[in-house]
N, CA, C and O atoms as a DFTB+ gen file, in Angstrom:
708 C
 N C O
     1  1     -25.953     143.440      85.357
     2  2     -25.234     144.698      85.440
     3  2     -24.036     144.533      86.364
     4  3     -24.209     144.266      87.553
     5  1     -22.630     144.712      85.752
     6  2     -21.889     145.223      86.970
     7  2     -20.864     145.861      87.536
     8  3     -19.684     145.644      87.812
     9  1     -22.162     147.252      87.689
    10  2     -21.878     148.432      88.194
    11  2     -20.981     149.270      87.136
    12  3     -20.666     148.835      86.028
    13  1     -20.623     150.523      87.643
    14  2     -19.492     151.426      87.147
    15  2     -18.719     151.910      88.567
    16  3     -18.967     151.667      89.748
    17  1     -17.669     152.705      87.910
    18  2     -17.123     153.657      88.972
    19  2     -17.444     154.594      88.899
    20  3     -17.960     155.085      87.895
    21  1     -17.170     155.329      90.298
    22  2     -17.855     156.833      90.929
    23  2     -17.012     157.532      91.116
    24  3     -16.031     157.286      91.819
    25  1     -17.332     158.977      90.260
    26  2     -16.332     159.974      90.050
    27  2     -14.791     159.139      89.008
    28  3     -13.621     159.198      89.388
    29  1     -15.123     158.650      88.102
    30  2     -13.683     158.152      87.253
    31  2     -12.722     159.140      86.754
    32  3     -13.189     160.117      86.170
    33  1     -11.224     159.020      86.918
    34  2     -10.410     159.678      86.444
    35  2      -9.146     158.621      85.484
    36  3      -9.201     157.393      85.412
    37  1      -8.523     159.137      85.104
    38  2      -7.733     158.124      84.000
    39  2      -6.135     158.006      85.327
    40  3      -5.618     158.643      86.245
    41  1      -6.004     156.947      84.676
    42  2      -4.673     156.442      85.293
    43  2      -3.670     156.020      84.473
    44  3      -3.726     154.951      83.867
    45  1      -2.589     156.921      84.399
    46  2      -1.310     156.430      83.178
    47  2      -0.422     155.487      83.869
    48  3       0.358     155.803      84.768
    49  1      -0.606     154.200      83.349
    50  2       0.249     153.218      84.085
    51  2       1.371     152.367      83.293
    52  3       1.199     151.753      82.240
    53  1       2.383     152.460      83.934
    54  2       3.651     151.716      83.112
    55  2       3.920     150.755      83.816
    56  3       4.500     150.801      84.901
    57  1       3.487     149.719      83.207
    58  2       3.826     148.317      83.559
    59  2       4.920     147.892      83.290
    60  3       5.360     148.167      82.173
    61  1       5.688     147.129      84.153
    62  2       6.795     146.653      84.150
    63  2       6.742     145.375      82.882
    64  3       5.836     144.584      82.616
    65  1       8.170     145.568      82.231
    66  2       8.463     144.710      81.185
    67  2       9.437     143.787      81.991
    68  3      10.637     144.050      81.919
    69  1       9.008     142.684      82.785
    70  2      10.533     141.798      83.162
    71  2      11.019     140.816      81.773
    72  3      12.216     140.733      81.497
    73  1      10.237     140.279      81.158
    74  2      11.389     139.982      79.814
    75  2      12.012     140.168      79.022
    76  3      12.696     139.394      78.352
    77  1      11.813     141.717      78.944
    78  2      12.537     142.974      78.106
    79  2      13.777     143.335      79.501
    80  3      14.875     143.801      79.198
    81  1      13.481     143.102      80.716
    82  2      14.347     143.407      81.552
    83  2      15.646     142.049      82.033
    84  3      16.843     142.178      82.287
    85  1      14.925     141.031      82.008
    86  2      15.692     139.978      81.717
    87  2      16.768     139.376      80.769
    88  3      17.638     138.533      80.989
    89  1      16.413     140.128      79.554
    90  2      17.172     140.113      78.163
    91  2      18.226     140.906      78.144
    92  3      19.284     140.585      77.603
    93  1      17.967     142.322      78.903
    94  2      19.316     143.042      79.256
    95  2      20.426     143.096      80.264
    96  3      20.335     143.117      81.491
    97  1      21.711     143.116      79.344
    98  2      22.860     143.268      80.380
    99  2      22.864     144.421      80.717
   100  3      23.109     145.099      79.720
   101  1      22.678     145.247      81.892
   102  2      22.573     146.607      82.555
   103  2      24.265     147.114      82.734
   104  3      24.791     148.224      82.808
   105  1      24.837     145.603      82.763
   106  2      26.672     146.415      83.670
   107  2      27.642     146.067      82.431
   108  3      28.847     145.933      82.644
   109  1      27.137     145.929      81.200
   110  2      27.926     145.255      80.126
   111  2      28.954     143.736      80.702
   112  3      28.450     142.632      80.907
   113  1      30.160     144.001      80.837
   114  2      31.239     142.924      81.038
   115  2      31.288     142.526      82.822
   116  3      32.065     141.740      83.362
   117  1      30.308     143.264      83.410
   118  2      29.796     142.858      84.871
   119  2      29.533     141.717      85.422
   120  3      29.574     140.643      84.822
   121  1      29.256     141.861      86.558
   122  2      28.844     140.482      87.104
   123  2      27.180     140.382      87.053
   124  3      26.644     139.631      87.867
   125  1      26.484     141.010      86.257
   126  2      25.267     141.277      86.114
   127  2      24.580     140.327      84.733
   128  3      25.573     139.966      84.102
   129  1      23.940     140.054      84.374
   130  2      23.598     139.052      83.599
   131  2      22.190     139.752      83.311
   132  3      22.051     139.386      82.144
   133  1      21.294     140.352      83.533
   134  2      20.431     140.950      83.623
   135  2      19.886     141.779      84.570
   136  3      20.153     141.846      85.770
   137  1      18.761     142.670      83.641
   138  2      18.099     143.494      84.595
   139  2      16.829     143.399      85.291
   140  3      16.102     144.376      85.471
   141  1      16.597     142.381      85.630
   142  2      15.764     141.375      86.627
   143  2      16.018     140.793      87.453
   144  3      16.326     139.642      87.145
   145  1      16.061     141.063      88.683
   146  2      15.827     140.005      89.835
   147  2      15.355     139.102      89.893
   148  3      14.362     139.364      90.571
   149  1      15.304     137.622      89.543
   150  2      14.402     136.641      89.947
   151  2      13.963     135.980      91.303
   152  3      12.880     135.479      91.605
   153  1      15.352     136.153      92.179
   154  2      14.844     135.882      93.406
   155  2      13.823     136.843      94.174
   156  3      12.777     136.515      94.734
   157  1      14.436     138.208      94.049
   158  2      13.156     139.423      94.426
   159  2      12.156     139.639      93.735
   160  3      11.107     139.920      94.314
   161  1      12.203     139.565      92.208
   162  2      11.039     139.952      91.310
   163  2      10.805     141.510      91.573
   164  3       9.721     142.050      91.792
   165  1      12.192     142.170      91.495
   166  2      12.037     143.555      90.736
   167  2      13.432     143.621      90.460
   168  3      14.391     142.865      90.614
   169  1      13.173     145.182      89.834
   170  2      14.274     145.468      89.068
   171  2      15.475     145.676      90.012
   172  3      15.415     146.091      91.169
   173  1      17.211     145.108      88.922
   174  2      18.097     145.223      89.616
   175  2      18.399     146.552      90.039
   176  3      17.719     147.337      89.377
   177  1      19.160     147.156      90.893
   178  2      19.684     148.292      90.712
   179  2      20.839     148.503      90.645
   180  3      21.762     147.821      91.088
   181  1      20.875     149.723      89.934
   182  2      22.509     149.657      89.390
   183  2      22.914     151.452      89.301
   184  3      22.243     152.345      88.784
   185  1      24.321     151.550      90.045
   186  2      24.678     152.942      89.917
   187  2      25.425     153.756      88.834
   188  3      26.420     154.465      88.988
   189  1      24.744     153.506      87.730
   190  2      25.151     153.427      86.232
   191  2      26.089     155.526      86.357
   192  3      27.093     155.883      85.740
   193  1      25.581     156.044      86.948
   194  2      26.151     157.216      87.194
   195  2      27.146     157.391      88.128
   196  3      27.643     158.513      88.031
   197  1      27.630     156.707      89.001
   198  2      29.028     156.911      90.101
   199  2      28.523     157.917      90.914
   200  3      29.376     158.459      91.617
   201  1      27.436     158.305      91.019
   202  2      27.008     159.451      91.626
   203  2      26.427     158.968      93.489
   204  3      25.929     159.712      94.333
   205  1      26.832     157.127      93.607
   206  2      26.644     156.917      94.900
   207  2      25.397     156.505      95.077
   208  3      25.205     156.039      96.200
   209  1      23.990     156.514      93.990
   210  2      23.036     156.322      94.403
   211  2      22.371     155.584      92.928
   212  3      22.415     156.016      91.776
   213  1      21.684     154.169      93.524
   214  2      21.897     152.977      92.500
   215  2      20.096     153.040      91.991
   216  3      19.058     152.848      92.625
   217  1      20.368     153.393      90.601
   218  2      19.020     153.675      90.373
   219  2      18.625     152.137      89.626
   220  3      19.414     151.362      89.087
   221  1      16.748     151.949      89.835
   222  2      16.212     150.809      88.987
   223  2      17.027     150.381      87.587
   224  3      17.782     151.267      87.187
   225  1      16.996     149.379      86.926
   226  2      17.198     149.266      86.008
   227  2      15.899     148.706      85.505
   228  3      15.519     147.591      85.861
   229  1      14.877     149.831      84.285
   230  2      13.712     149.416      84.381
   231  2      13.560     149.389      82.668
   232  3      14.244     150.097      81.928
   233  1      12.500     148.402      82.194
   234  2      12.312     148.356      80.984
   235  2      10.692     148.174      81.295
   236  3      10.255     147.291      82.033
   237  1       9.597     149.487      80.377
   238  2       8.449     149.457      80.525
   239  2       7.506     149.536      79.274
   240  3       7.664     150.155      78.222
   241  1       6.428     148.692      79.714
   242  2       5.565     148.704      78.382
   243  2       5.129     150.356      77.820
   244  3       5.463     151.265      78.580
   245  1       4.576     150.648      76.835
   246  2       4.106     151.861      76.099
   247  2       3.025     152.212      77.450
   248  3       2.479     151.250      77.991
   249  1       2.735     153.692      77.986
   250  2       1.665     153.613      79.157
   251  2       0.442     153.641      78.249
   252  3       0.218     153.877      77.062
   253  1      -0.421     153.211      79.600
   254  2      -1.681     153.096      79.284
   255  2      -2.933     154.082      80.172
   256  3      -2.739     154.173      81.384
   257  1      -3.758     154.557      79.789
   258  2      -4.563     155.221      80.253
   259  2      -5.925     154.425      80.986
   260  3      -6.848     153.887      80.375
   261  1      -5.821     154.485      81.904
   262  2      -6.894     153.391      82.293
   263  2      -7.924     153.794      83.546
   264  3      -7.553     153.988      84.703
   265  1      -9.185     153.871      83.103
   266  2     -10.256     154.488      83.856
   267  2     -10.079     154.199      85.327
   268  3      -9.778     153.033      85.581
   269  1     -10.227     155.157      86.506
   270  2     -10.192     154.622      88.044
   271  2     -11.311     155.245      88.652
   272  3     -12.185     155.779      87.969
   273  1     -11.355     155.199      90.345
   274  2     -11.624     155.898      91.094
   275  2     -10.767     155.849      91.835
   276  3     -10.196     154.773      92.014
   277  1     -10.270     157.331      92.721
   278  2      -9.340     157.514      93.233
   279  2      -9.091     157.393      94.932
   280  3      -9.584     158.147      95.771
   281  1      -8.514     156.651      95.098
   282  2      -9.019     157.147      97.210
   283  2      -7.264     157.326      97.549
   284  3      -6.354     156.558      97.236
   285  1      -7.205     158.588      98.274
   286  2      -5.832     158.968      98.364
   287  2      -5.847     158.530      99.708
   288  3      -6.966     158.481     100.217
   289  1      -4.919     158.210     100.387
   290  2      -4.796     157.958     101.891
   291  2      -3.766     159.008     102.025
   292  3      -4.162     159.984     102.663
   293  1      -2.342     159.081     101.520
   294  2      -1.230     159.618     102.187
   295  2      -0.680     160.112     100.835
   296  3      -0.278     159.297     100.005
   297  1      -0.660     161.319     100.626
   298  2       0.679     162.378      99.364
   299  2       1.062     163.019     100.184
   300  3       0.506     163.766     100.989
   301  1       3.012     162.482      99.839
   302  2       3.922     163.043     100.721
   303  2       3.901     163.807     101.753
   304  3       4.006     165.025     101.904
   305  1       3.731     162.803     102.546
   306  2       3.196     163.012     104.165
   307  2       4.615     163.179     104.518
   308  3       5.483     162.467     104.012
   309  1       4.927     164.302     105.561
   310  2       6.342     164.098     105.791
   311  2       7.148     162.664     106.717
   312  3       6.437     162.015     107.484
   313  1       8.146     162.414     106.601
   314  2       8.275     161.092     107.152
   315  2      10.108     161.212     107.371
   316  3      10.877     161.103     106.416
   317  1      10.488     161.410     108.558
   318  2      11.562     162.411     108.900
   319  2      12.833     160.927     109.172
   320  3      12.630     159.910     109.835
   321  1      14.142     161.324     108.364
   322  2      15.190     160.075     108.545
   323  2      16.080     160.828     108.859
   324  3      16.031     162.050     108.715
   325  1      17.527     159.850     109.591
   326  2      18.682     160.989     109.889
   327  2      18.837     161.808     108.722
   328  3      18.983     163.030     108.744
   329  1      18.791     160.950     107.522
   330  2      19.206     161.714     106.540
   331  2      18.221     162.761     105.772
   332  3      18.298     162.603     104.553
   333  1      17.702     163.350     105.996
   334  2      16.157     164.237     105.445
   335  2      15.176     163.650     105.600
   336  3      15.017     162.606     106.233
   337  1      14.275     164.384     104.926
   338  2      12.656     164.314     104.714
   339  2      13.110     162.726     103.883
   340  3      14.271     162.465     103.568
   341  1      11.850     161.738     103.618
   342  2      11.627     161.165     102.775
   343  2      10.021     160.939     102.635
   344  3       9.458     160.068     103.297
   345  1       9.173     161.968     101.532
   346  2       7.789     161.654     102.011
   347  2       7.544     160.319     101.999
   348  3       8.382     159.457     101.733
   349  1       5.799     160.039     102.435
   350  2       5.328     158.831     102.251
   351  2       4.144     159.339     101.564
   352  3       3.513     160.383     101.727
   353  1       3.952     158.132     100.572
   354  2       2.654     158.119      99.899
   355  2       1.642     156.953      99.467
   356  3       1.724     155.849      98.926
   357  1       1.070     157.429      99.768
   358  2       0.228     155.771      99.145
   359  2      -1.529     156.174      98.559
   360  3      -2.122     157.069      99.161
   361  1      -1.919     155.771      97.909
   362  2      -2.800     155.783      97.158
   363  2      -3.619     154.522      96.000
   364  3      -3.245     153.996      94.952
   365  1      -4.687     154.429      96.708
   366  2      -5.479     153.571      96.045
   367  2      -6.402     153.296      94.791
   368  3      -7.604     153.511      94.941
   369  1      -6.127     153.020      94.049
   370  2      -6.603     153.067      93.019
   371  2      -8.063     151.784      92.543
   372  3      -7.814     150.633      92.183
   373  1      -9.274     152.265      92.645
   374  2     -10.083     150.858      92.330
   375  2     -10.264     151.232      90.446
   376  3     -10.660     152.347      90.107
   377  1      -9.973     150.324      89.555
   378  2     -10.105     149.873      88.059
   379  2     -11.382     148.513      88.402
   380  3     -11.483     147.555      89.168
   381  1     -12.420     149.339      87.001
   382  2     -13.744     148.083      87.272
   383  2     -13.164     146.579      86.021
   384  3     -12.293     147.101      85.325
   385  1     -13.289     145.513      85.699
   386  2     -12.893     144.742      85.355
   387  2     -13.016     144.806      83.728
   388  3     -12.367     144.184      82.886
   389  1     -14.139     145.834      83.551
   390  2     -15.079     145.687      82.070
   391  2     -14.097     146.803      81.646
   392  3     -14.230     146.851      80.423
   393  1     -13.333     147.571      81.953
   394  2     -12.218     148.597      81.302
   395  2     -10.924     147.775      81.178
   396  3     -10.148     148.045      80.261
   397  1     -10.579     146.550      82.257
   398  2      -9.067     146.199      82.194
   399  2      -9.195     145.126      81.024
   400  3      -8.241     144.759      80.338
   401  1     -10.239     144.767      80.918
   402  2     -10.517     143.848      79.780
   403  2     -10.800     144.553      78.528
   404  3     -10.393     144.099      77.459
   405  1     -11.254     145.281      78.577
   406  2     -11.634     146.248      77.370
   407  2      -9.888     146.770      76.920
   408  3      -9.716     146.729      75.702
   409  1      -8.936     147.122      77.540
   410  2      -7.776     147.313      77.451
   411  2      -6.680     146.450      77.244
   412  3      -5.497     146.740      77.065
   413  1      -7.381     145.053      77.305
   414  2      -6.476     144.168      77.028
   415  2      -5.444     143.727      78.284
   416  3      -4.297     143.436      77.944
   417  1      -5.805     143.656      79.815
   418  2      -4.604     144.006      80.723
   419  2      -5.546     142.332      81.401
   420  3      -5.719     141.800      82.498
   421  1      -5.633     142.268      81.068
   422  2      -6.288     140.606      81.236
   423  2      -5.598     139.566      81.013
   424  3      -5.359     139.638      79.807
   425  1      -4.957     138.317      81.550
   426  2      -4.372     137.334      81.050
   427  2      -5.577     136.568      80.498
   428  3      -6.303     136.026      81.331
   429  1      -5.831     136.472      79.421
   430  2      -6.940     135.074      78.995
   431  2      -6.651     134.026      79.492
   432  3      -7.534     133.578      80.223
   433  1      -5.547     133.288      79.381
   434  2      -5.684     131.881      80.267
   435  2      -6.003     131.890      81.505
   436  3      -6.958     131.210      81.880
   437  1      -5.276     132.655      82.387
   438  2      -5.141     132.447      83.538
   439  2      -6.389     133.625      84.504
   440  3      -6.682     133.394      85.677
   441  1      -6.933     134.764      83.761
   442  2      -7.623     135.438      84.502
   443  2      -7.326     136.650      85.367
   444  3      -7.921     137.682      85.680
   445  1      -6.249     136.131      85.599
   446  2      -5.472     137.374      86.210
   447  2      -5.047     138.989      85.309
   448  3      -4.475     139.210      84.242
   449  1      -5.593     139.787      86.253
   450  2      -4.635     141.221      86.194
   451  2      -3.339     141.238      85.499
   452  3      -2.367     140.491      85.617
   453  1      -3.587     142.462      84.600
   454  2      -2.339     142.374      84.066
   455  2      -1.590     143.683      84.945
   456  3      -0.478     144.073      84.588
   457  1      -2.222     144.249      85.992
   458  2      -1.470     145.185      86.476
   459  2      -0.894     144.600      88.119
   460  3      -1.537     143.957      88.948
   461  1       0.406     145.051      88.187
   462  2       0.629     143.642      89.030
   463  2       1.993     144.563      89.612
   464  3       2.545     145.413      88.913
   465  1       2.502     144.161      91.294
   466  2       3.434     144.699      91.592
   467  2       4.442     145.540      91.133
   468  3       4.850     144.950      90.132
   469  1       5.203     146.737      91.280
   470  2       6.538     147.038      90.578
   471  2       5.939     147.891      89.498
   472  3       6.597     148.893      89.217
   473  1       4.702     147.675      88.765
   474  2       4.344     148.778      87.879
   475  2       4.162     150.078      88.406
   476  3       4.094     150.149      89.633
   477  1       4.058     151.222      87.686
   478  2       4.284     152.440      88.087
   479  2       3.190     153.267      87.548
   480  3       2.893     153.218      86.354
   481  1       2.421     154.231      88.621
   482  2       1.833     155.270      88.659
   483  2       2.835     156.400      87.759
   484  3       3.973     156.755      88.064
   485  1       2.085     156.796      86.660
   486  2       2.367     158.067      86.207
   487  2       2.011     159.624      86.206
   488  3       2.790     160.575      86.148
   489  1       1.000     159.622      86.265
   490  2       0.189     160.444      86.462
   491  2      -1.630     160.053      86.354
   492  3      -2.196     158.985      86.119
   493  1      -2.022     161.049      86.561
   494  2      -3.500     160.875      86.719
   495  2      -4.349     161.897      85.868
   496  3      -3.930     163.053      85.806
   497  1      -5.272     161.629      85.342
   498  2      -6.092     162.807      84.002
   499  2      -7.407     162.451      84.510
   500  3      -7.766     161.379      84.996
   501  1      -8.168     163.681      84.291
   502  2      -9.699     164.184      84.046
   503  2     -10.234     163.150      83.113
   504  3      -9.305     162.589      82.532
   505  1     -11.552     162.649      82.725
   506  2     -11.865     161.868      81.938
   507  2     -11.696     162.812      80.624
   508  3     -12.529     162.432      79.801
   509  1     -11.062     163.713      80.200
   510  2     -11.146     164.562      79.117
   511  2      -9.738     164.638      78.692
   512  3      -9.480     165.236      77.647
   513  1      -8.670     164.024      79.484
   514  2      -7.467     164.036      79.073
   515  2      -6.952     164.841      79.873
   516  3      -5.880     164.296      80.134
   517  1      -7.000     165.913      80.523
   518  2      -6.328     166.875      81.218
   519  2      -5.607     166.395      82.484
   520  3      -6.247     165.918      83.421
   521  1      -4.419     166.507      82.505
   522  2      -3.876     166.404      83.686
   523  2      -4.526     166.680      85.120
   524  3      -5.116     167.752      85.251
   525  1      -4.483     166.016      85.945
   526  2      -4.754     166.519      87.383
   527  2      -3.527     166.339      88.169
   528  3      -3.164     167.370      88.735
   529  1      -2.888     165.439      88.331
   530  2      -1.542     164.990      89.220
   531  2      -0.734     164.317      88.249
   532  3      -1.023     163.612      87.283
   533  1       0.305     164.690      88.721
   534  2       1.798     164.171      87.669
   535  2       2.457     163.331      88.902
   536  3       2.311     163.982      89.936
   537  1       2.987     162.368      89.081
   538  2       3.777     161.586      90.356
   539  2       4.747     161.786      89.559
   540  3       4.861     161.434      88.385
   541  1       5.878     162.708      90.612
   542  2       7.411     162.909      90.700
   543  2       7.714     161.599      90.957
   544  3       7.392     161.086      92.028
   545  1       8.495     160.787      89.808
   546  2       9.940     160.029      89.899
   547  2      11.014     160.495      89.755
   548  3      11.342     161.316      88.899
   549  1      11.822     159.910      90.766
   550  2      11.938     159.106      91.698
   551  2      11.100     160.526      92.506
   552  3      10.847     161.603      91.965
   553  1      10.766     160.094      94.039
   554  2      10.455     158.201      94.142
   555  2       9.090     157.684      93.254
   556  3       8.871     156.480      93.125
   557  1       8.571     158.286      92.907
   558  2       7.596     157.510      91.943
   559  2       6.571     156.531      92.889
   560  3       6.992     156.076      93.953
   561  1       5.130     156.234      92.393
   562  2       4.572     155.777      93.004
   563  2       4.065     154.047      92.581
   564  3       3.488     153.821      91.517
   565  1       4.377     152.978      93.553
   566  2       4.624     151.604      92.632
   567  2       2.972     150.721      93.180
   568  3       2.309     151.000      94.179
   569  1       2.696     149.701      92.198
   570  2       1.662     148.549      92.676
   571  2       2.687     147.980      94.205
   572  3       3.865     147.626      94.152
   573  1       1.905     148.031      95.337
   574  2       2.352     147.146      96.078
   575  2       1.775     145.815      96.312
   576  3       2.223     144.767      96.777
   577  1      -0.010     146.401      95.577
   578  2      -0.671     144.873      95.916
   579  2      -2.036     145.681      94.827
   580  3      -2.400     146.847      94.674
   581  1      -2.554     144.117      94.145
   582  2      -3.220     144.259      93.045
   583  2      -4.497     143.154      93.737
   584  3      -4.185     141.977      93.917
   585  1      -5.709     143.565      94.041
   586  2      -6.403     142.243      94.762
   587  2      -8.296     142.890      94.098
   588  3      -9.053     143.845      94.270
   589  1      -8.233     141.574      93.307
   590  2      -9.985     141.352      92.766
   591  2     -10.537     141.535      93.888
   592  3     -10.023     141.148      94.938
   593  1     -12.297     142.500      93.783
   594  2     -13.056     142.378      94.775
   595  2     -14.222     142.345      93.730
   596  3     -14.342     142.438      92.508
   597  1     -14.955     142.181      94.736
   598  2     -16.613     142.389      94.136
   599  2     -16.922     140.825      93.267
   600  3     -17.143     140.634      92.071
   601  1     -16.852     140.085      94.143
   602  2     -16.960     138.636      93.607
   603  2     -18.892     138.267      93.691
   604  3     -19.692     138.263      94.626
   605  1     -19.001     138.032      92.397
   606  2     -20.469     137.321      92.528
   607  2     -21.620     138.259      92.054
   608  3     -22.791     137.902      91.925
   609  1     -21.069     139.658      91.783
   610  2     -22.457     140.719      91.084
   611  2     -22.339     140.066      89.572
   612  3     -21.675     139.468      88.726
   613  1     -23.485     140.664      89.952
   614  2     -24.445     140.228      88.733
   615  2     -25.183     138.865      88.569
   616  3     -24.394     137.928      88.449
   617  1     -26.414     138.545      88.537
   618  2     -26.983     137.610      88.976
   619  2     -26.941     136.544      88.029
   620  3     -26.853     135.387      88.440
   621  1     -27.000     136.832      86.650
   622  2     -27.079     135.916      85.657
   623  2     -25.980     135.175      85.718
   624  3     -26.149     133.957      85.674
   625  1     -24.833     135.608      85.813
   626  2     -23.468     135.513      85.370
   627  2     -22.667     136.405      86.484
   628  3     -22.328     137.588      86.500
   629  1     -22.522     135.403      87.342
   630  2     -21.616     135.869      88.420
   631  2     -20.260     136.124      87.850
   632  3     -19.725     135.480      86.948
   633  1     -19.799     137.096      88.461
   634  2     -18.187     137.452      88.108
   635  2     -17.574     138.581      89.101
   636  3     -18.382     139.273      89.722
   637  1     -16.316     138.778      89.264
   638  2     -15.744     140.071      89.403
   639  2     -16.212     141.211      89.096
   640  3     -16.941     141.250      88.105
   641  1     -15.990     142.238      89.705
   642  2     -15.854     143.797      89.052
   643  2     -14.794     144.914      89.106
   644  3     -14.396     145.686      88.234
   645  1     -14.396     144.728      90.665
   646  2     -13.364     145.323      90.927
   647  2     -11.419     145.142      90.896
   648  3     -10.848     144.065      91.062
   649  1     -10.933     146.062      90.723
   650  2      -9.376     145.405      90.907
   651  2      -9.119     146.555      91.897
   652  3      -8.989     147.669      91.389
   653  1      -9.040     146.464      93.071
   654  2      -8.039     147.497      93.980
   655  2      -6.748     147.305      93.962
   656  3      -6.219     146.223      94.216
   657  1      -6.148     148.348      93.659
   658  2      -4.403     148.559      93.553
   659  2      -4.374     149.627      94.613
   660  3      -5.132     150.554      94.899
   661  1      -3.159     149.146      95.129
   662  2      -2.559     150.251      96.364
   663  2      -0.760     150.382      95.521
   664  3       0.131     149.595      95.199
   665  1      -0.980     151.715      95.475
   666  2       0.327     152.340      95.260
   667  2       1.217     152.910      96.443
   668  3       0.607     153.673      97.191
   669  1       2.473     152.691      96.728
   670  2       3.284     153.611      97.338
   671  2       4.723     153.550      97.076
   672  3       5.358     152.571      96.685
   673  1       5.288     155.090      97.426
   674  2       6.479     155.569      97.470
   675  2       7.367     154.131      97.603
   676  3       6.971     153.065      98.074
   677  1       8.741     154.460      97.013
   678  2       9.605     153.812      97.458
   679  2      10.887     154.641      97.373
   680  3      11.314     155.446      96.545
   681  1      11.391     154.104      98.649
   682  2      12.849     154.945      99.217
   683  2      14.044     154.350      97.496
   684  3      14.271     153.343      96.825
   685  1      14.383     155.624      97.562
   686  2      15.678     155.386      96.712
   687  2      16.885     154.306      97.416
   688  3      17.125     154.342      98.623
   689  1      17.457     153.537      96.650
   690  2      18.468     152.595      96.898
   691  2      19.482     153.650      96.669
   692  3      19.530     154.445      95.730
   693  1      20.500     153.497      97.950
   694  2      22.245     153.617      98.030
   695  2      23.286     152.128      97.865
   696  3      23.239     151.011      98.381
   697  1      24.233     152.813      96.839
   698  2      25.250     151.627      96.829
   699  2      26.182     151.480      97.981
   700  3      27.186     152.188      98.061
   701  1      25.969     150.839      98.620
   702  2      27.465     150.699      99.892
   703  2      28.762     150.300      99.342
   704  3      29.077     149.314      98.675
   705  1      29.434     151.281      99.771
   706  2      31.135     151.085      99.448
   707  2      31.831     150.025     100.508
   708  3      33.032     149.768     100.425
């Protein structure tokens, strides 16, 4: 046996596409070549509006609904800058292994999570579909860290169970003139 989660709610998650983001020129005749960072490993940003403030350039898979348990630490806690409020948030998400596989979010070769930094919290549903929390983007709530636990249940056939993901806020990017 190993295990379930306690109290499960659904998690709409949009995983980042970097080779769909890599393939695109974001600035057309720019000095931009794509919309991927490779040295950072996220998305470029770009102030496609002149409006002074340089939003992601993001390309994301279809979301997915994916069973959790929820442990909130921090929704928009106030968090005070010269320039306004900017809340903070962060929130943990544990996914059991027998749903991310059942969903296909599994690398077969390699074993690894397919939910992985830079992906994005969408909202959150009742196991019945019903909304409970919608996360306002921007700032939107991101994977900061994706880490297997629960190594070794089950006696026959030792394995994994858990994936803890920690989500949080991220400050909007400004373009400097």
């Amino acid at each position: 046996m190993r295990g379930r989660l306690i109290f499960p709610f659904l998690a709409e998650l949009y995983r980042l596409d970097s080779q769909a983001m890599a393939m695109t020129d974001p600035d057309g005749a720019g000095p931009l070549t794509g919309g991927y960072d490779l040295d950072f490993k996220e998305p470029v940003l770009l102030d496609a509006d002149d409006d002074g403030v340089a939003e992601p350039i993001r390309r994301e898979y279809p979301p997915v609904r994916v069973p959790c348990q929820v442990e909130p630490e921090a929704l928009e806690a106030l968090r005070m800058l010269p320039s306004g409020n900017t809340p903070r948030s962060n929130i943990d998400l544990v996914f059991h292994f027998k749903d991310i596989e059942r969903l296909g979010l599994v690398d077969a070769a390699t074993g690894d999570a397919l939910i992985r930094p830079s992906d994005r919290l969408g909202a959150l549903y009742d196991v019945m579909g019903d909304l409970v929390q919608a996360v306002r983007t921007p700032p939107g709530l991101y994977v900061t860290q994706a880490r297997p636990s629960g190594f070794g249940l089950h006696r026959q056939r030792p394995r994994r169970n858990l994936l803890i993901v920690t989500f949080q806020d991220r400050p909007a990017g400004r373009v400097l003139a």
